[in-house]
C-alpha positions in Angstrom: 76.8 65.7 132.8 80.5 67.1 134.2 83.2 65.4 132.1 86.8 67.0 132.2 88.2 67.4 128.7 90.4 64.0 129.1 86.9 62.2 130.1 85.1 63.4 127.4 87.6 62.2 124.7 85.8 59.2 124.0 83.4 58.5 126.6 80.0 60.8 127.4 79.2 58.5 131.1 75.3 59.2 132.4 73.3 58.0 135.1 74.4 56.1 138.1 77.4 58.6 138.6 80.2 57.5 141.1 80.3 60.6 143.2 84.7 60.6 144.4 83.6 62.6 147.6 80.7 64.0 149.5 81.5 67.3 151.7 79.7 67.7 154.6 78.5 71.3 155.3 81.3 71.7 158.1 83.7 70.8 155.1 84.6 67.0 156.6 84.9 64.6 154.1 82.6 61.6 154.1 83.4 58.5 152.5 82.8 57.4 149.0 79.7 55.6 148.0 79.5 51.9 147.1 80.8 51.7 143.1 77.7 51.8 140.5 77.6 51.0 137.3 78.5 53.5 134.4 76.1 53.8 131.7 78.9 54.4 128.8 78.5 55.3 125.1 81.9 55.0 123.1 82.4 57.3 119.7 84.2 56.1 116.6 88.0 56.9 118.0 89.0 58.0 114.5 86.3 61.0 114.3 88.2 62.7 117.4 86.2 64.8 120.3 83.3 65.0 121.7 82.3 68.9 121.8 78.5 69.3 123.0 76.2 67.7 124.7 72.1 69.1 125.0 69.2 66.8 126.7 65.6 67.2 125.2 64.3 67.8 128.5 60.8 66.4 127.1 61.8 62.9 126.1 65.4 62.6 127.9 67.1 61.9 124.3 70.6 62.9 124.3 72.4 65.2 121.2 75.8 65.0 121.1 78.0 67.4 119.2 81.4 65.3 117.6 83.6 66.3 115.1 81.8 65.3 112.0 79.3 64.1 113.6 75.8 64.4 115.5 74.4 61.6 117.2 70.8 61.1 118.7 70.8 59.4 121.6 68.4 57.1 123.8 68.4 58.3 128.0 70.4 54.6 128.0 72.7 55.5 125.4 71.7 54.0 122.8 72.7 55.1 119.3 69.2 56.4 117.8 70.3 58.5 114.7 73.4 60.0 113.1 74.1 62.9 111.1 77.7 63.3 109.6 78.6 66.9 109.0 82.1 66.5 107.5 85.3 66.4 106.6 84.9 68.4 103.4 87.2 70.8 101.3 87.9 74.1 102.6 90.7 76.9 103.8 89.9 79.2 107.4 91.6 81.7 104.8 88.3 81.4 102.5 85.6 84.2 103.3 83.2 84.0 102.6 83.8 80.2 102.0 84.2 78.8 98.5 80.7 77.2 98.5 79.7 80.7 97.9 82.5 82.1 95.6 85.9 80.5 94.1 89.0 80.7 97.0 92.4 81.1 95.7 93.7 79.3 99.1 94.9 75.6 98.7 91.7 73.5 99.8 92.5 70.3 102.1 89.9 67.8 103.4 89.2 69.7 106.6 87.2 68.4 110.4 84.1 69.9 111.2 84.2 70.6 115.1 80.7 71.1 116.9 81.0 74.3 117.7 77.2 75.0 119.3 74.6 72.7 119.7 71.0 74.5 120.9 67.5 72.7 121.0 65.0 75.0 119.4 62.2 74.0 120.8 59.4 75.6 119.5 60.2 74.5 116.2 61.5 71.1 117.0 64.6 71.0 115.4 68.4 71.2 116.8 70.6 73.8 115.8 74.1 72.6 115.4 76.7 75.0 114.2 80.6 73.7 113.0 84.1 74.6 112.3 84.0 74.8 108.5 82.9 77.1 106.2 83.6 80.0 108.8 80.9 78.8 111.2 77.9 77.8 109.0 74.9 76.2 111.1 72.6 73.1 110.0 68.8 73.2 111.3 68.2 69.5 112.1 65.0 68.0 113.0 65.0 66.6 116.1 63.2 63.0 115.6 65.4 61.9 113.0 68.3 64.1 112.3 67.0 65.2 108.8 68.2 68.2 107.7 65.8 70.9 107.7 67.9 73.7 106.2 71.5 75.1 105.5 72.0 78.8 105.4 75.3 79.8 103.8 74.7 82.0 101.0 74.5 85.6 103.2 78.0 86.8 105.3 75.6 86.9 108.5 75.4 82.7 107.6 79.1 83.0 109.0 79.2 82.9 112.7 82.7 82.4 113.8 86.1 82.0 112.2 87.5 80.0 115.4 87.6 76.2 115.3 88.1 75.7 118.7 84.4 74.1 120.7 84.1 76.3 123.3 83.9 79.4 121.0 80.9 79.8 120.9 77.9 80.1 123.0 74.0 80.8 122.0 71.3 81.7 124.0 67.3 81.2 122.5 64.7 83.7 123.7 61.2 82.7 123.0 58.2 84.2 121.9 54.6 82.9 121.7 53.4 85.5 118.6 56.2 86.0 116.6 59.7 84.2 115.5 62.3 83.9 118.1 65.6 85.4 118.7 69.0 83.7 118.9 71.6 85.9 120.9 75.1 84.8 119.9 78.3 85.4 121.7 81.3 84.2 120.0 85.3 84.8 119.8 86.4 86.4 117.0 89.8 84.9 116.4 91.3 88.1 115.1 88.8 89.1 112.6 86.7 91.4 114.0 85.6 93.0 110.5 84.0 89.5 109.7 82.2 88.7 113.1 80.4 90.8 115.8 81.3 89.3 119.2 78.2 89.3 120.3 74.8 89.7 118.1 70.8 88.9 117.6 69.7 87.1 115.1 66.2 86.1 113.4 65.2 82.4 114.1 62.7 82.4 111.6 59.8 79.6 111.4 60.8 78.1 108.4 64.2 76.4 108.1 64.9 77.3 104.8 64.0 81.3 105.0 65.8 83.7 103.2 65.7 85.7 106.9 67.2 83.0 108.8 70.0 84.2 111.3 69.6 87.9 110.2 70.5 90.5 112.5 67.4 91.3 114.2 67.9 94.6 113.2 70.8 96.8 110.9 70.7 100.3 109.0 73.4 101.8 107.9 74.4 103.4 111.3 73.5 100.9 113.9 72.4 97.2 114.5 72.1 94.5 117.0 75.6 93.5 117.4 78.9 94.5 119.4 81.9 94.2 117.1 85.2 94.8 118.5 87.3 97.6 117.1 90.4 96.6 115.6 92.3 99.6 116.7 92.0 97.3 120.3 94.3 94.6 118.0 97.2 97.2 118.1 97.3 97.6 121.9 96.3 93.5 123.0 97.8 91.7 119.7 96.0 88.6 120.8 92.9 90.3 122.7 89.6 88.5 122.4 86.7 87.4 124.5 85.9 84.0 125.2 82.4 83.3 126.2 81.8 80.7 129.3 78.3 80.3 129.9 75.3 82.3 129.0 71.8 82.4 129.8 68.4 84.8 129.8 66.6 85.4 133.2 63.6 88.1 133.2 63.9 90.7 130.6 68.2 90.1 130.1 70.8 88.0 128.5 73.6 86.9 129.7 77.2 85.9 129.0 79.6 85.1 131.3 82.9 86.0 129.6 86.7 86.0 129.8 88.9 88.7 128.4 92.3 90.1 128.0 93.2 93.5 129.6 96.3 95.2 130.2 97.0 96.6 134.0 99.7 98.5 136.0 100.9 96.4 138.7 101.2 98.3 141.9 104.8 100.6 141.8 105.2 99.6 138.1 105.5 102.2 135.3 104.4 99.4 132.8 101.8 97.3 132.1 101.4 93.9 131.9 98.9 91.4 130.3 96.0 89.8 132.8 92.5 88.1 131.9 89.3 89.4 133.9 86.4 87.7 134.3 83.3 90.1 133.1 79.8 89.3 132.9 78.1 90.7 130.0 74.0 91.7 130.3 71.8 92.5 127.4 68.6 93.9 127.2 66.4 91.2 125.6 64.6 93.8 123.2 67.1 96.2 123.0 67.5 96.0 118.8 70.4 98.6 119.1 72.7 96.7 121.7 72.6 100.5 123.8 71.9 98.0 126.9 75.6 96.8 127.1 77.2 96.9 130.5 79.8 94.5 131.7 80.9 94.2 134.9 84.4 92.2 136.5 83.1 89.3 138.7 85.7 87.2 140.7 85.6 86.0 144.5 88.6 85.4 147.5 89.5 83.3 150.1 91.6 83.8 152.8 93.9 86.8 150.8 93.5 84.4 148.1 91.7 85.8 144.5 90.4 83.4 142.2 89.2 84.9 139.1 89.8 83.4 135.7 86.8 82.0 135.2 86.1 77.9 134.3 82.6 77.3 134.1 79.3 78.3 135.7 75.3 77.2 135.9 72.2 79.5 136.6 70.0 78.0 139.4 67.4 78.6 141.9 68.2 79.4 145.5 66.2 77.2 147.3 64.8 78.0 150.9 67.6 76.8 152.8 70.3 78.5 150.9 68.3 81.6 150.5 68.2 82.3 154.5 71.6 82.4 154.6 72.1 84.8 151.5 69.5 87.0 152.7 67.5 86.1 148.9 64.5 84.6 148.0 64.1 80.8 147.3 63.2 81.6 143.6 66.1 84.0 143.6 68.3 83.2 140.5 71.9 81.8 141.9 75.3 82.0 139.3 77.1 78.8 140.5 80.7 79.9 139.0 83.6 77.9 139.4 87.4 80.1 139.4 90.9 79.6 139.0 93.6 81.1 141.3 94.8 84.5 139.9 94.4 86.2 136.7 97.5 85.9 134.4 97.0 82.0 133.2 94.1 81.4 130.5 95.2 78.7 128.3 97.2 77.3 131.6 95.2 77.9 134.8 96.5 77.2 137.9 95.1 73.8 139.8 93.9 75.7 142.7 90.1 76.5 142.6 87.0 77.9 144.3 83.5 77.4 143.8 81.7 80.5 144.4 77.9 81.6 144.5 76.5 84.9 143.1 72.9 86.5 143.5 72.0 87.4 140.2 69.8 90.4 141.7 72.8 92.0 143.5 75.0 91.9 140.5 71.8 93.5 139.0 71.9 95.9 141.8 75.2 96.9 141.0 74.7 97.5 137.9 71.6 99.7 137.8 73.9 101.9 140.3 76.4 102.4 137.9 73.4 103.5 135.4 72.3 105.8 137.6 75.9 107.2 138.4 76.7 107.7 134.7 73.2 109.1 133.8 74.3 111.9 136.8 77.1 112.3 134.8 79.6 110.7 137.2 82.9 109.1 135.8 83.6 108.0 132.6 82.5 104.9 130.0 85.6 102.5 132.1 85.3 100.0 128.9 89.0 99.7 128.0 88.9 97.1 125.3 86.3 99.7 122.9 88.3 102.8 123.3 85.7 104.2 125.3 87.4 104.5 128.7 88.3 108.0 129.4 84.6 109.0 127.4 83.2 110.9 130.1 79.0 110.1 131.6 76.8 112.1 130.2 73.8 113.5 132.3 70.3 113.4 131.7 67.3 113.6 133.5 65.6 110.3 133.7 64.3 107.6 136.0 66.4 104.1 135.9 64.9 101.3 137.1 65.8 97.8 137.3 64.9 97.2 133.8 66.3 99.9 131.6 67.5 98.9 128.5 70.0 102.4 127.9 69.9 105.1 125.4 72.0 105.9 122.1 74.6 107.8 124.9 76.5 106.3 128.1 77.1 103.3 126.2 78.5 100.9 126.0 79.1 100.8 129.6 81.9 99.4 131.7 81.9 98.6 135.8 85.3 99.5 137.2 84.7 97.7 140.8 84.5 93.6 140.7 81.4 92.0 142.4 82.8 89.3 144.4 81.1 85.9 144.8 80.9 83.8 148.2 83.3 80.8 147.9 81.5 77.7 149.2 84.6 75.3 148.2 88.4 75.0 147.2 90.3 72.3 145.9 94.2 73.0 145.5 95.1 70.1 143.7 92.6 68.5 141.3 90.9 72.2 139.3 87.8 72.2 139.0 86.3 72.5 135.2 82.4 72.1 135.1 79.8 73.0 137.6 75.6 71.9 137.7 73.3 72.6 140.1 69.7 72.2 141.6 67.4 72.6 144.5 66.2 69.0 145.9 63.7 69.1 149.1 64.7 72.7 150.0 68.3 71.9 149.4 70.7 73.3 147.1 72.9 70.5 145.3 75.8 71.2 143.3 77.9 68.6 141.1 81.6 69.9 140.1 83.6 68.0 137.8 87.5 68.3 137.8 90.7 68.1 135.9 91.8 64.2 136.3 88.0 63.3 136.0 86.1 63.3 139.9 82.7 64.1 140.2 82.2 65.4 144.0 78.1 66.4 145.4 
């Protein structure tokens, strides 16, 4: 489903999709298919957005994430089930919330905005995390919406401060003998001595377990989470990360990111504010975070750079497309979509690319800036946690392609962007969302844009 943010207002459309345009592969325009019918479902106006949207890829029932609401879904549309999840009393200013203790801040009936919604499947049950109460999550079962559990009553109950819906981003990773992890990525909104920007947490069995979104693990000195330092507040007022996409793919996670940095322009003697897309890789067991690297993705066209980053999709190559990218047709391809330049975020320019990234050569990159730094070549080169000038420390060791780092050369930082292969531009109309999928040997990809076109 590829919905601009107009489209999704009040209208999630499945099924039958009108495609606006099909591109050939020698980039000429065919025409537009015959008109099909929209399968529409329409929301209750006065509850506001639509935030999320998950398929249960075993029934094809649709969850959708509203303000105040969740709704279970038939693959028709049909309304199945409903869950409210607000308004209710509360103050952003309250922390922890005042379900927990008594807040001296004025309490107003306040939205709860879908902030994450993730299907857990091994426990049947969605996880669907709001706005209020600094980001508390409800466990909800998946056949009727009852609500399974509410942890609040611990700080590490309290995701994320922000109330926007694309704050947040979750990633499951499964585990057939023991409870499974839930790798959250999440803007902090200024308070980064309340939230990590990026953490593991315990998805315990039961619902109700005292355990329940724990950090996987925390001593005194170290833990699994990234927090950013707020000495980086003093130098970037505004600075923090907003998380695109993520996924896992063999032993990593993954976050596809966007962040504030501050650059000298070429002849300048001052610096000026940009955004640079980064993509973010975690070890999967890595309890102590040591496997942090991030490295600057972006792609050009014709002395052209797109790089503030819009939306993205992991997929396989396919045989076709993997001939011509010199991959396999298992191969793991980053669909990313980009906007021209770097110094727009909140107003990005209309002019886009679609680009394509072999996850394995970003991969590639990175294990040779591991091996550099292990030589003791360069420095840390990650700006944003006052590690930049820290200079690689040596040590005798074999890196491979799955090394998950050591308590030294970390958190690591990749100066040099990895560029992607643009496959499409559209100068007028930006592109916003992005799926993809192999059919019959073929790579297909769906991109939906600002004023609401799906093109194939």
């Amino acid at each position: 489903l590829i919905m601009s943010p107009a489209m999704w207002k009040w209208t999630c459309l499945v099924s039958h999709l009108l495609l606006s345009t099909t591109v050939s592969p020698l980039g000429r325009q065919q025409p537009p298919h015959p008109k099909r019918p929209f399968i529409t479902f329409t929301g209750d106006q006065a509850e506001g957005n639509f935030n999320h949207l998950v398929v249960d890829e075993r029934t094809g029932h649709i969850y959708l994430g509203a303000v105040n609401r969740i709704y279970k879904l038939s693959s028709d549309l049909k309304v199945l089930v409903t869950h409210q999840t607000g308004p209710d009393e509360d103050n952003p200013k309250c922390y922890p919330p005042r379900i927990v203790q008594t807040c001296n801040e004025p309490l107003t009936p306040t939205n709860n905005i879908n902030k994450m919604l993730l299907i857990d499947y091994k426990e049947n049950r969605l996880i669907a995390c709001g706005s209020l109460y600094q980001g508390i999550c409800k466990l909800l079962r998946l056949d009727d919406l009852f609500k399974l559990g509410e942890p609040f009553h611990k700080k590490e109950h309290y995701l994320s401060g922000v109330n926007e819906s694309g704050s947040v981003f979750g990633v499951i990773v499964s585990y057939s003998n023991m409870d499974d992890k839930l790798f959250i990525a999440t803007a902090v909104d200024g308070k980064p001595e309340y939230f990590p920007t990026i953490s593991s947490r315990k998805l315990t069995k039961n619902s109700e377990a005292d355990g329940m979104f724990a950090y996987v693990f925390h001593d005194e000195f170290v833990a699994s989470m990234i927090k950013i330092p707020s000495d980086t507040f003093t130098i970037i007022p505004d600075f923090d990360i907003y998380y695109i996409y993520g996924f896992s793919s063999g032993n990593f996670v993954y976050f596809l990111t966007l962040q504030p940095e501050m650059i000298s322009p070429p002849g300048s003697t001052t610096k000026e504010q940009v955004y640079t897309s980064k993509l973010v890789r975690l070890c999967k067991e890595d309890t102590a975070f040591n496997s942090y690297v991030e490295v600057p993705i972006g792609c050009e066209k014709n002395g052209v750079e797109y790089r503030l980053l819009q939306a993205a999709y992991l997929s396989k190559a396919g045989a076709i497309l993997a001939r011509s990218l010199g991959a396999g047709p298992e191969d793991d391809i980053l669909f990313t979509v980009f906007s021209k330049g770097q110094k727009r975020k909140m107003k990005s320019l209309d002019e886009s690319a679609l680009c394509i990234f072999v996850l394995k050569k970003i991969n590639d990159r990175i294990k040779d800036r591991l091996q550099s730094c292990y030589r003791g070549e360069g420095t840390l080169d990650l700006a944003w946690l006052k590690v930049k000038d820290i200079p690689c420390s040596s040590a005798l060791l074999t890196i491979d392609d799955n090394f998950c780092g050591l308590d030294m050369n970390a958190p690591l930082g990749v100066s040099s962007m990895v560029r992607g292969l643009p496959i499409f531009t559209e100068d007028g109309d930006r592109m916003t969302s992005v799926i993809a999928y192999v059919y019959k040997n073929h790579s297909l990809a769906f991109v939906g844009t600002k004023s609401g076109k799906l093109k194939k």
